[in-house]
C-alpha positions as CSV (number, residue, x, y, z in Angstrom):
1,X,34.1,54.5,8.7
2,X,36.8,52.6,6.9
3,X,39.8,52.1,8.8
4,X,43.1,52.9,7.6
5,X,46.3,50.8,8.0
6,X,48.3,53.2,9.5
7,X,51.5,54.6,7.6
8,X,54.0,54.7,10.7
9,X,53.2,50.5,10.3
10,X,53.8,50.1,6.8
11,X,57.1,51.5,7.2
12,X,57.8,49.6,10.7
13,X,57.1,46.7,8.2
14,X,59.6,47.7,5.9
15,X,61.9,48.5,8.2
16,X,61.9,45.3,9.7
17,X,62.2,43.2,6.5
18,X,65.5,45.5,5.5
19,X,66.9,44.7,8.7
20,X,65.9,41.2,8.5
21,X,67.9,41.0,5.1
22,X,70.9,43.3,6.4
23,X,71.3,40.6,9.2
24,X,70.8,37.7,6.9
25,X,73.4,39.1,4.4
26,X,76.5,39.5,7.2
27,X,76.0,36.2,8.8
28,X,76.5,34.6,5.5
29,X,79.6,37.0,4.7
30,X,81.0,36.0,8.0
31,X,80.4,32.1,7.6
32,X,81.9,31.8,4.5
33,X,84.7,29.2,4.6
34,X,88.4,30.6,4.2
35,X,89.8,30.2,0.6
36,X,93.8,28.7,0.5
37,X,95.7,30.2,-1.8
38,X,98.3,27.4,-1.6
39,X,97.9,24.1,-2.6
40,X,99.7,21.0,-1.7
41,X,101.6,20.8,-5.0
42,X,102.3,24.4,-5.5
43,X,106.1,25.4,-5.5
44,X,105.2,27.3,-2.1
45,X,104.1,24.0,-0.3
46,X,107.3,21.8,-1.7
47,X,110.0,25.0,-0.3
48,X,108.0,24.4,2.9
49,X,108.0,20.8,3.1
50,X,111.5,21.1,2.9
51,X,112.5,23.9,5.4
52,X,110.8,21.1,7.6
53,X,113.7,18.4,6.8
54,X,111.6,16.2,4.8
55,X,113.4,14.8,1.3
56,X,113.5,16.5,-1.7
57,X,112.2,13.1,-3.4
58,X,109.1,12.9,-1.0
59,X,107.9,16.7,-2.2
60,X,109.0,16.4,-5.8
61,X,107.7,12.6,-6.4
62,X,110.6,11.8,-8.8
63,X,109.9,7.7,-7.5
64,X,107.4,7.4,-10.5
65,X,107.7,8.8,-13.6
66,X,105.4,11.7,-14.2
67,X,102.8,11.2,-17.0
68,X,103.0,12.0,-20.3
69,X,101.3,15.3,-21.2
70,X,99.3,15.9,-23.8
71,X,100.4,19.0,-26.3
72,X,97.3,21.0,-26.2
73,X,97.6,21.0,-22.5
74,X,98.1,24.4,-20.5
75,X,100.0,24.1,-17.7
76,X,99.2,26.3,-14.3
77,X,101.8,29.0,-15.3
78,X,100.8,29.7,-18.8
79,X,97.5,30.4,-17.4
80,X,96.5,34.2,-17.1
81,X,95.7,35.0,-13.4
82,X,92.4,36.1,-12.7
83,X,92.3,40.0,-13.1
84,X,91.4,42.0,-9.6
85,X,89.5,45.0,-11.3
86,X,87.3,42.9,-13.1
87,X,84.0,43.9,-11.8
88,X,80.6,42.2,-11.3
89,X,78.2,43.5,-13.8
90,X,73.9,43.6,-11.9
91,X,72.1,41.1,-14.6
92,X,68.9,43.1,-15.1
93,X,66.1,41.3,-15.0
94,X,64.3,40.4,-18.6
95,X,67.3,41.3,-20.9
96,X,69.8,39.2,-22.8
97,X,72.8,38.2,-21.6
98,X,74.6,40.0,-24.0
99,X,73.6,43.4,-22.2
100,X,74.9,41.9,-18.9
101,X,78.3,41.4,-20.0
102,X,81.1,43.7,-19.3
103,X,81.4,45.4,-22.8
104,X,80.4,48.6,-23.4
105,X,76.9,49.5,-24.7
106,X,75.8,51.0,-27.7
107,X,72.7,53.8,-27.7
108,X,70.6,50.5,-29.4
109,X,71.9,48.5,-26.4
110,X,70.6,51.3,-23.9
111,X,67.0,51.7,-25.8
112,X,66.2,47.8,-25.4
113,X,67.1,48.5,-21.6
114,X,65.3,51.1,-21.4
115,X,62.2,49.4,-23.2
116,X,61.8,46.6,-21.0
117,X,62.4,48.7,-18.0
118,X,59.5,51.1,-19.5
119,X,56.9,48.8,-21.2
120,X,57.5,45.1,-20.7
121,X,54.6,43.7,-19.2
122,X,56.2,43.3,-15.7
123,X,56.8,47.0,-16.1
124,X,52.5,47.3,-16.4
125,X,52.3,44.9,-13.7
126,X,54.7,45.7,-10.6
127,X,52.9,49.3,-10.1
128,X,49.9,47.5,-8.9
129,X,50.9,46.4,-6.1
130,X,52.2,49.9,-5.4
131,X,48.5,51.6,-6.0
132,X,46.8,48.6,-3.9
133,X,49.4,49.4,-0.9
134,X,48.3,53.2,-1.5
135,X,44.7,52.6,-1.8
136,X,45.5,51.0,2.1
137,X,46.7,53.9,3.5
138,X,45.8,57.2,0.9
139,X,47.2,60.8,1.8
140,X,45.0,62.6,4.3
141,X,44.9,65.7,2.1
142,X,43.4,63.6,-1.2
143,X,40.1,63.9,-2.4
144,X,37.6,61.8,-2.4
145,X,37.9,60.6,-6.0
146,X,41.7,60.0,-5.0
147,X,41.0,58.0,-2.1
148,X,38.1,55.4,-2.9
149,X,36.6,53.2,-5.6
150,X,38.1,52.1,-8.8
151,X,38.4,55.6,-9.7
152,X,40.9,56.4,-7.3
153,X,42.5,53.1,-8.1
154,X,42.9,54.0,-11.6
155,X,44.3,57.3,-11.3
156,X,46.8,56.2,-8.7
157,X,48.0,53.4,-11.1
158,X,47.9,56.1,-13.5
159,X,50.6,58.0,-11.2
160,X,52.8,55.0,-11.0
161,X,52.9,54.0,-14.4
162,X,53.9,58.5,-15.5
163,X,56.1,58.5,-12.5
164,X,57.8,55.2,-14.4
165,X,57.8,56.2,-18.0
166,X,59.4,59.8,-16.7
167,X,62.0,58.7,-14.6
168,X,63.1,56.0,-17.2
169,X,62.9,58.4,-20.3
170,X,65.0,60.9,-18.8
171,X,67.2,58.0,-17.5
172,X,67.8,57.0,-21.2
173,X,68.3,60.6,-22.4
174,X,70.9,61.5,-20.0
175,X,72.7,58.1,-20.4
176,X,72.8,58.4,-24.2
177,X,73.8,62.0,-24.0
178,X,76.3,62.1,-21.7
179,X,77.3,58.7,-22.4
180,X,76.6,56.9,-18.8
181,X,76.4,53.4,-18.3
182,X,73.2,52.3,-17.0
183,X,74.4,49.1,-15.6
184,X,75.2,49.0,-11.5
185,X,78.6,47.0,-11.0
186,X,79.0,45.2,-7.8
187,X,81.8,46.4,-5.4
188,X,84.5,43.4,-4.8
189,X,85.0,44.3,-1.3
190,X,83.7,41.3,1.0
191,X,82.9,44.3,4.1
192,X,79.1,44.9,4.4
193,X,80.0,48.4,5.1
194,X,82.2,48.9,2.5
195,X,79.4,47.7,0.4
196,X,76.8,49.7,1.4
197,X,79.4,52.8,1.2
198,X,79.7,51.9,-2.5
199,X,76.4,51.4,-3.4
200,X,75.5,55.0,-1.7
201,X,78.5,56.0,-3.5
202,X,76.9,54.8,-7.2
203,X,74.0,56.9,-6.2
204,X,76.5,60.1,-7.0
205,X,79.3,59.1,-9.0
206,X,78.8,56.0,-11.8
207,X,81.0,54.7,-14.9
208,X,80.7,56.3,-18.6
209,X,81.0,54.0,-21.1
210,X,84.8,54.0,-21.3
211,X,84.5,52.5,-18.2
212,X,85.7,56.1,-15.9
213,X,84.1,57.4,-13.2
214,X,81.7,59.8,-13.7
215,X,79.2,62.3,-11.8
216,X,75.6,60.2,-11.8
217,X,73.4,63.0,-13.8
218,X,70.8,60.3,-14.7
219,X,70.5,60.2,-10.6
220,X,69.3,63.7,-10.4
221,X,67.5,63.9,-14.0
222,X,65.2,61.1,-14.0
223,X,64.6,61.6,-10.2
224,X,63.2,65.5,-11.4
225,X,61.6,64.2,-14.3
226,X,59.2,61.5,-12.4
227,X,58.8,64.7,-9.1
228,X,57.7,67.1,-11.6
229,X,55.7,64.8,-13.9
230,X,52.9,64.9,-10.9
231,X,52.2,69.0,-11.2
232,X,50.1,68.1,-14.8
233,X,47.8,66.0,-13.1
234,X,47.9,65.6,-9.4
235,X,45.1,67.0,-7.1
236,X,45.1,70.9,-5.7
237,X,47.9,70.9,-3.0
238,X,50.1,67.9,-4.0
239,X,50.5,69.7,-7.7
240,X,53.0,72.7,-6.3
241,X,56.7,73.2,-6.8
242,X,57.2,72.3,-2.9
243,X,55.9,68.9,-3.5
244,X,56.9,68.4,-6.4
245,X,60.5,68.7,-5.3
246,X,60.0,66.6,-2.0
247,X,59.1,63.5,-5.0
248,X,62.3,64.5,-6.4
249,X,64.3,63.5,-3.3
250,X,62.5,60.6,-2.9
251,X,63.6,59.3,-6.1
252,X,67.1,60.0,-5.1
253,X,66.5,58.1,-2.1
254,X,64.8,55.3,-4.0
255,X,68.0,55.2,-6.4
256,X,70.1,54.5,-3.1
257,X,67.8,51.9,-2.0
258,X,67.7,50.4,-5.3
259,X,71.6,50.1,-5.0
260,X,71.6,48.2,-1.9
261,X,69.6,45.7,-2.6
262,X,71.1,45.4,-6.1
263,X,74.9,45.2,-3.7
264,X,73.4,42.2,-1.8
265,X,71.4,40.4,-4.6
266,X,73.8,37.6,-4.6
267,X,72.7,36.8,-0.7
268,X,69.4,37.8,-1.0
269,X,68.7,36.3,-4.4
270,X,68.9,32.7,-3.4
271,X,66.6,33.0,-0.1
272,X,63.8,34.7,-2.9
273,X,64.7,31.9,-4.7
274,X,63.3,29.7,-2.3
275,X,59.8,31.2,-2.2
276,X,59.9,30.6,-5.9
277,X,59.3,34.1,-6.6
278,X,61.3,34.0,-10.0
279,X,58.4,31.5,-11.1
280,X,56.0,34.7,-11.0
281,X,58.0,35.3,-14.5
282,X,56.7,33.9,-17.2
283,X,59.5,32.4,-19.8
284,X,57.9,34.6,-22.6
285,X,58.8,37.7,-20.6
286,X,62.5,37.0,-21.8
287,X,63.5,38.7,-24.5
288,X,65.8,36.8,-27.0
289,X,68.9,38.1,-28.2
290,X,69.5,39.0,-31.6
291,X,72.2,36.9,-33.5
């Protein structure tokens, strides 16, 4: 008989390498390198310098002349200060820059998101590795046809790729109805916790395109849309209401998930980048932006 891996392992796995990543992700928020905010010629520094007793021509430097400025140079003050709400848009992967910028998106804007999310060819190709993980360790309850050969391989691709294409077209219904954004923005808080808190947080409660705060309806439509999908084809026993509403939570959960990472992609990103895992891309897969 075949052995199976079993499932209580895979997710041992998984848990492991999301702890692994949680860990790696603090210790480089705590050994980042304190930022002044005061620099030695600042206004600040010179009132210091002298409240210590040291003379008003050693802070102010009035020995040498100063030299000339050109006219098209800005000084420090007419500079605008960097804004605090400004907020850090998620680049999604295989889109143009254009889409990852801060303005608001049009319905055309959301469609090519929604495309490339849908039908690119990473889109055909990630769900493989999903139906060879599932070929490892198959439900108890599947039938034979479910379970083995290139049959079951097949239809459990099959699965993947529906579950996809429903969850993403409901995504890009709801958004363009109700006017959601479908782009995650990063919290600014430099707290792990408070991080993870507002990525759970997304999960609910997202930005419209005015840029409010709005209750997260794609969350709950696209995650009914790929659990009920399953009842038109699935085998007897997995192809019930019951079940079909247990998928439906999962994709909630997987939303959540997806928001954490997507919080700590900036730690994460460049350890992946050592493995050279963005080479798996080929340059074609990039779509160019329209002029």
């Amino acid at each position: 008989m075949k052995k199976r891996i079993p499932r209580k392992y895979l997710s041992r796995v998984f848990a492991t390498v999301a702890l692994a990543l949680a860990h790696h992700g603090i210790a480089e928020a705590q050994t980042l390198p304190p930022q002044s905010t005061v620099s030695n010629n600042s206004p600040m520094a010179g009132d210091d310098l002298i409240a210590k007793g040291m003379p008003s021509s050693s802070v102010t430097g009035d020995v040498l002349p100063d030299a000339p400025v050109p006219q098209n140079h800005n000084s420090e003050q007419d500079q605008e200060p960097p804004r605090r709400d400004q907020t850090h848009i998620n680049p999604i992967p295989l889109l143009p820059p254009r889409l990852n910028s801060s303005t608001a998106l049009t319905d055309h804007d959301k469609w090519e998101i929604y495309y490339h999310k849908t039908y690119s060819p990473a889109a055909m190709i990630y769900p493989l590795f999903g139906a060879g993980i599932q070929m490892a360790n198959p439900k108890k309850n599947y039938p034979h046809e479910w379970q083995d050969g290139m049959g079951a391989f097949g239809r459990i691709y099959g699965n993947a790729i529906a579950d996809r294409a429903a969850r993403s077209t409901a995504d890009f219904g709801t958004q363009a109805l109700f006017h959601e954004d479908p782009r995650y923005q990063r919290s600014d808080s430099a707290n792990p916790l408070l991080r993870v808190g507002h990525a759970l947080e997304w999960t609910l409660v997202d930005k419209s395109d005015s840029g409010h705060r709005t209750f997260a309806l794609s969350t709950f439509t696209s995650s009914a849309a790929g659990g009920f999908v399953g009842m038109a084809y699935l085998p007897d026993g997995y192809n019930d209401v019951t079940h079909a509403e247990q998928r439906m939570v999962g994709g909630i959960e997987g939303r959540a998930i997806s928001n954490i990472l997507t919080e700590f992609e900036p730690v994460w990103g460049p350890w992946a980048a050592k493995l050279r895992m963005p080479k798996l891309l080929p340059v074609w897969w990039v779509p160019q932006s329209k002029q």
